[in-house]
N, C-alpha and C positions, 0 to 999 in steps of 0.2 A: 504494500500500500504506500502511496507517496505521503511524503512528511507532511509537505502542503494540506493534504486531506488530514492527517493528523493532529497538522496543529489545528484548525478547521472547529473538530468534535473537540477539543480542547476549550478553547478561548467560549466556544457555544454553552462546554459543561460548567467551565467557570463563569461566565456571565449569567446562566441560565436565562441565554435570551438569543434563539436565534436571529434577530436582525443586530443585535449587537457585535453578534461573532462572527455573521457577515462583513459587517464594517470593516471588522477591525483585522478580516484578510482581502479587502478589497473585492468583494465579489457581493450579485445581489441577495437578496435576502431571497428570491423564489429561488436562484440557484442553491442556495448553504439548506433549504427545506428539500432540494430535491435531492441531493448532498445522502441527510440524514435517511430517509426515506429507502435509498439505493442500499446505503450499509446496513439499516437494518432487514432489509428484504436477504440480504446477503448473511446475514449470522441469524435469519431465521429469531427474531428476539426483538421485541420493542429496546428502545433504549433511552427516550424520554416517556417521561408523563404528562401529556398535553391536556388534560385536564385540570390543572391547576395554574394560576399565575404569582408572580414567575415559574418559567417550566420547571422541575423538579427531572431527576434523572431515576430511573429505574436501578433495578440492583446490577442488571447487564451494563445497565447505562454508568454507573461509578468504576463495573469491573472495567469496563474499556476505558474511562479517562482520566483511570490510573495507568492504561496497558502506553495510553497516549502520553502522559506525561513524563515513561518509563522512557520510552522509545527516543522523544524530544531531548530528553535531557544527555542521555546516551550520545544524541546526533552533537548536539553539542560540544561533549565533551569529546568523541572522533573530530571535529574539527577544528578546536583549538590545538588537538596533539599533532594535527597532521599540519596544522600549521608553525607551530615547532621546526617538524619534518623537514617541511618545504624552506623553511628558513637554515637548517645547519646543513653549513655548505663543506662540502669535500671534494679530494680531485685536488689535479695542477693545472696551474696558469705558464705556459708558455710565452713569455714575450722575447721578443727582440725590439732594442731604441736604440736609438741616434744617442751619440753620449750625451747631448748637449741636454735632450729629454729627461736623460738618467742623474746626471749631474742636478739639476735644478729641481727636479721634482721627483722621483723614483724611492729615494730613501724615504719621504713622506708618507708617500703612496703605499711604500711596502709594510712600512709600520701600523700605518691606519689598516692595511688589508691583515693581516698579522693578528689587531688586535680585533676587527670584527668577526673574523672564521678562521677562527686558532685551529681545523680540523685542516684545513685546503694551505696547496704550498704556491706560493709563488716563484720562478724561476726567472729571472731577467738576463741576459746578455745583450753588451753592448757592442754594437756594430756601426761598421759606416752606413750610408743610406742606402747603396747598390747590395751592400751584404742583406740589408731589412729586408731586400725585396727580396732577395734570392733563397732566404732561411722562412719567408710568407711564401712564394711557391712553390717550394719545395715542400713543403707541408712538414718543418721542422718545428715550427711553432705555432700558436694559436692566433696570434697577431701582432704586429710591429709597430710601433711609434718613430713617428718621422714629420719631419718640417716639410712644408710644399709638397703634399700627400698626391700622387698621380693615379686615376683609375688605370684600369688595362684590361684586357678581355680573360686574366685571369684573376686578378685584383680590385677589390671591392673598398670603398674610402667609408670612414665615419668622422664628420669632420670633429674637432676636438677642442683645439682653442684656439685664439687670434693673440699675438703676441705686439703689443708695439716696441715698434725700433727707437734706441735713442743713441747718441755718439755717446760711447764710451772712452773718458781720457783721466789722465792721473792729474791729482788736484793742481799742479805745480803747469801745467797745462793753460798758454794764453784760452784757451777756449773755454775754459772750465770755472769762471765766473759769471759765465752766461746762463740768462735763466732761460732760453732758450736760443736755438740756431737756424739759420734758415739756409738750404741748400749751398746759395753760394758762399758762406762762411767754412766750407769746408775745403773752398778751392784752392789748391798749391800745399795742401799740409801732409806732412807724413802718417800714411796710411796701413793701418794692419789690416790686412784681408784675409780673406777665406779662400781656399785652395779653388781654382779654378772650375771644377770638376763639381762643385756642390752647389745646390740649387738655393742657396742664399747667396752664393757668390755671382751668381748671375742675376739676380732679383735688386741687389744692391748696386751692381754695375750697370743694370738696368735704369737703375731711380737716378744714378747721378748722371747718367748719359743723356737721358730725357731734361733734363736738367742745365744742360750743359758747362757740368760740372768736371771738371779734370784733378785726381788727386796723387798724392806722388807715393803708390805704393812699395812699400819697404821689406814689408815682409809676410808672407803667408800662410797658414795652416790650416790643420783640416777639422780641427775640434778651439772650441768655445773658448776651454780653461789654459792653450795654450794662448791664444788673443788675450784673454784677460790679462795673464803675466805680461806679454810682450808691452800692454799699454799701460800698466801698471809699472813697468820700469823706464817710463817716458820715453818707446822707442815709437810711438808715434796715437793717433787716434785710430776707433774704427767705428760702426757702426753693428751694434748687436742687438735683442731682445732684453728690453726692462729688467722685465723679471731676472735673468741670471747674474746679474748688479747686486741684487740685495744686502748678500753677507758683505762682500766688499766695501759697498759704499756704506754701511753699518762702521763698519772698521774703519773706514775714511782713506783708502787705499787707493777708492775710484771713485769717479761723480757718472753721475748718468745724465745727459743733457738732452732733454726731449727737442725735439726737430720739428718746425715749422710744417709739416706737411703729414697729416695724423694717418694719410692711407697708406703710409708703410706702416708694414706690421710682417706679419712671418706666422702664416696659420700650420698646425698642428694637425697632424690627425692620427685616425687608430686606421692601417691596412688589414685587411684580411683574404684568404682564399674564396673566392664567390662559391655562394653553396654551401660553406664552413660549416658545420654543426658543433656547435658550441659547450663544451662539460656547462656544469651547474657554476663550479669554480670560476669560469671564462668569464660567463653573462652575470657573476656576480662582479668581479675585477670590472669590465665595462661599464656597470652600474655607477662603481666606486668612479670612475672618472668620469663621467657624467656631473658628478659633484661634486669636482676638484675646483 
C-alpha cells in the first residue's frame, strides 16, 4: 500500500474528520470518502463509525491507524538513515592541476575535503597544462584543473572561477606606489613572463599587443612561484592573478597593483573525459569547488 494512502487513514483517524484529513493531504474530500470506502471493501471490515459526530473509529479502525502510524514512522526513520547513507562519502578523487591551481588553493581545498569525508581520499598531482590534458584523456584521472580551460571532442569544461590580473612588483619598484596602472604605464619596463608555450602567456601578450604596448622581457618561466621570486628580487615586473599575491603581499614582499582594464582576468576550470561517470567521492570534490 503507498504511504501517501497511509498517511491519508492516518491524519483522517487523528482528526476524526474526513474532510479534514483530506485537507490536510491535498486531495478532495469525495476522493479521501472514496479512499476509505475502497480499503474497507478491501479488508472486508468497516473501519469508521459514521454514525456519530465527530467520526469515531471502529476496533479495525484503531487496529489499522496504529498499523498506519507503525509503518509512517518506520518510513521515516528508513529515510533519515539513508540519508546518512547518501551523505558518507567514500572512494578517491583523482585530480591532476596546473601548479599555479595547486599552489594557491589545493592545500585549502584538501583540508576542507579531509575534514568533511574523513572516509574518501583525495589524490592530487601537479602537472603542466598539456600533461592535464593528457592524464584527463587518458582516463588516469577523474578530472584536471587548469587556467584557459579548452573543450575538445574528447574533453568536456566546467567552468570554475574568473581570476583578475594585477602587475605584480617588489615594493622598492617605481610602479608600486600606484594605486593603480593603466596599460601604457607598463611600457619599456622589465618584464617577467611566462614560458611561451602556456596559454597565459599568450593571453597577456595578447592584452598588451592590442594595446600597443611593448615591454622589455627579461626572463621566463613556466610556473607562478618561480615569477613570484624572480619579481620579488627586483628582476623586473609581471602580470599574474590577484589571488596568488596574498601571503606575499601579507608579508610585504610584493604589492599587487590592479590594472586599469578589469577584463583581464584568467578563468579556471575543472576538465573532464565526456561521458565520465563520476564515484560518489568525485561529484562530492566538485560540489566542494563549486563553493570555493
Amino acid at each position: 500500500m503507498a504511504f501517501d494512502q497511509l498517511k491519508l487513514f492516518k491524519d483522517i483517524g487523528q482528526t476524526r474528520s474526513i474532510s479534514r484529513g483530506a485537507s490536510l493531504n491535498g486531495i478532495s474530500q469525495s476522493a479521501a470518502s472514496q479512499h476509505v470506502l475502497e480499503l474497507e471493501r478491501e479488508l472486508a471490515v468497516p473501519l469508521l463509525d459514521r454514525s456519530t459526530r465527530p467520526l469515531a473509529l471502529t476496533q479495525a479502525g484503531r487496529l489499522y491507524l496504529d498499523l498506519c502510524r507503525d509503518v509512517l514512522r518506520r518510513k521515516e526513520e528508513f529515510d533519515a538513515e539513508l540519508g546518512q547513507h547518501k551523505h558518507h562519502v567514500e572512494g578517491t578523487v583523482k585530480v591532476a592541476s596546473i601548479y599555479s591551481v595547486g599552489l594557491s588553493e589545493m592545500t585549502r581545498i584538501e583540508q576542507e575535503f579531509a575534514e568533511r569525508y574523513p572516509d574518501a581520499q583525495l589524490e592530487v598531482e601537479y602537472l603542466r597544462p598539456e600533461k592535464v590534458y593528457e592524464a584527463v584523456e587518458g582516463d588516469q584521472v577523474d578530472v584536471g584543473l587548469v587556467s584557459y580551460p579548452e573543450q575538445t571532442r574528447q574533453i568536456a569544461v566546467i567552468p570554475w572561477l574568473r581570476e583578475q590580473m594585477v602587475v605584480a612588483a617588489a615594493p622598492s619598484h617605481p610602479l608600486a606606489g600606484h594605486d593603480t596602472v593603466s596599460p601604457a604605464d607598463l611600457a619599456g619596463h622589465d618584464f617577467i613572463a611566462f614560458d611561451d608555450d602556456l596559454p597565459i602567456r599568450r593571453e597577456v601578450d595578447r592584452f598588451l599587443r592590442e594595446r600597443g604596448v611593448e615591454v622589455n622581457v627579461v626572463m621566463h618561466f613556466d610556473n607562478l612561484q618561480m615569477i613570484k621570486e624572480a619579481v620579488g628580487l627586483g628582476s623586473g615586473i609581471s602580470i599574474v592573478p590577484a589571488r596568488i599575491l596574498q601571503s606575499e603581499i601579507a608579508q610585504g614582499r610584493l604589492v599587487g597593483i590592479p590594472i586599469d582594464a578589469p577584463e583581464l582576468f584568467r578563468p579556471l576550470g575543472v576538465i573532464h573525459r565526456r561521458k565520465k561517470h563520476f564515484n560518489q567521492a568525485t561529484q562530492s570534490f566538485l560540489e566542494l569547488l563549486r563553493q570555493v
